[in-house]
C-alpha positions, 0 to 999 in steps of 0.5 A: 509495491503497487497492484493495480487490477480490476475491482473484484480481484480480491485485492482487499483479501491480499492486503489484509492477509500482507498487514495479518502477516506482519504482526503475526512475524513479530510477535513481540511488537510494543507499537503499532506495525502496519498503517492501512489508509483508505479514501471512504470512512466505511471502508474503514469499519469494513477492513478493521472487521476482515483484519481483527479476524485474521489476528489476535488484536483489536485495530484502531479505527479512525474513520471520524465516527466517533460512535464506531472509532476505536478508543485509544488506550490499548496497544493495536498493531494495525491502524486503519484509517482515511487520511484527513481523520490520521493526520489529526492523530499525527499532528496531535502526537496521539499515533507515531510512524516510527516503528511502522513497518508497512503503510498500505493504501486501498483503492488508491485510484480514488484520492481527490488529488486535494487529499493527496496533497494536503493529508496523504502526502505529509502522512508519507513523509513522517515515515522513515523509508528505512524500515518502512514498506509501502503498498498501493492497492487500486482498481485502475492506473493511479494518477501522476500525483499519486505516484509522486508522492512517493517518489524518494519512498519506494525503492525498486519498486514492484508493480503488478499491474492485472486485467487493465491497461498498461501504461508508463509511470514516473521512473523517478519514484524507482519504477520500472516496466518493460514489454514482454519481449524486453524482459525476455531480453534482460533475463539473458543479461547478468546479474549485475545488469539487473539487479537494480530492477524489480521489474513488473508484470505482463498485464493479462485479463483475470478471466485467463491464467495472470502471466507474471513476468519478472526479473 
């Protein structure tokens, strides 16, 4: 799933509550269950706050302040992180992906494309797509490398794209988008013809009521 819409749209809230829902699902985790990664260590601080208030867990932060990281030794269902800090932690064996079941990304429009390909990117690969989702949350169009670094990751992917400009991204990371009037043509089409789409969103300005169109 990627949402790309303008700041103040409370993208932070939906994605909190996404990672809170999670854990509140699976009431008998053993290991951690979401891995929310952002580009700035104090929105590291700032989202483990909103999430500790949504369940009943403390969250591992790692944001490099070792005066406000969260110690390891307890169980935390949710991590949240930048991802120069995490990777140290994956190299050093100290957190595993391999129960993770979603990796979310916060304003994903800000990664230097030199964290992008040297933290973000073997980050995504030491997950498992088969039981992990992944969710980009931006303010803007994310850059081509970006999206290519989960080409092979995402599978049908959604992308809601809320009060900027629309442009085409790489299909081969399983995105597909259509005008307005080229859904409305697919919708008269079957099933069948379809059904390898989760087609994505008429962009609409956040000042009227959004219009999702979908497949």
């Amino acid at each position: 799933m990627i949402i790309e819409a303008k700041d103040g749209s409370s993208k932070t809230s939906c994605f909190t509550t996404l990672a809170a829902n999670i854990v509140h699902k699976n009431i008998n985790l053993k290991s951690g269950a979401v891995v929310i990664l952002t580009p700035k260590a104090e929105d590291v601080y700032k989202i483990q706050k909103i999430v500790e208030a949504l369940i009943d867990f403390p969250v591992l932060a790692i944001g490099g302040d070792e005066s406000r990281d969260t110690k390891l030794g307890l169980f935390y269902p949710i991590i949240v992180a930048v991802p120069q800090q995490f990777l140290q932690f994956l190299e050093n064996k100290m957190v595993s992906m391999e129960d993770i079941e979603m990796v979310i990304i916060s304003k994903a429009d800000l990664f230097s494309e030199a964290t992008i390909q040297y933290h973000l990117k073997p980050i995504i690969s030491s997950t498992y797509p088969s039981k992990t989702q992944y969710a980009l949350f931006s303010n803007k169009n994310n850059s081509k490398k970006m999206i290519d670094c989960f080409v092979g990751y995402m599978k049908e992917t959604i992308l809601v794209q809320l009060g900027i400009d629309q442009v085409t991204l790489n299909v081969g990371a399983g995105i597909q988008k259509y005008p307005k009037s080229e859904i409305k043509n697919r919708r008269s089409q079957s099933f069948d013809e379809n059904k390898n789409y989760k087609t994505v969103v008429q962009n609409s300005g956040l000042s009227d009521s959004p219009v999702i169109d979908t497949i």
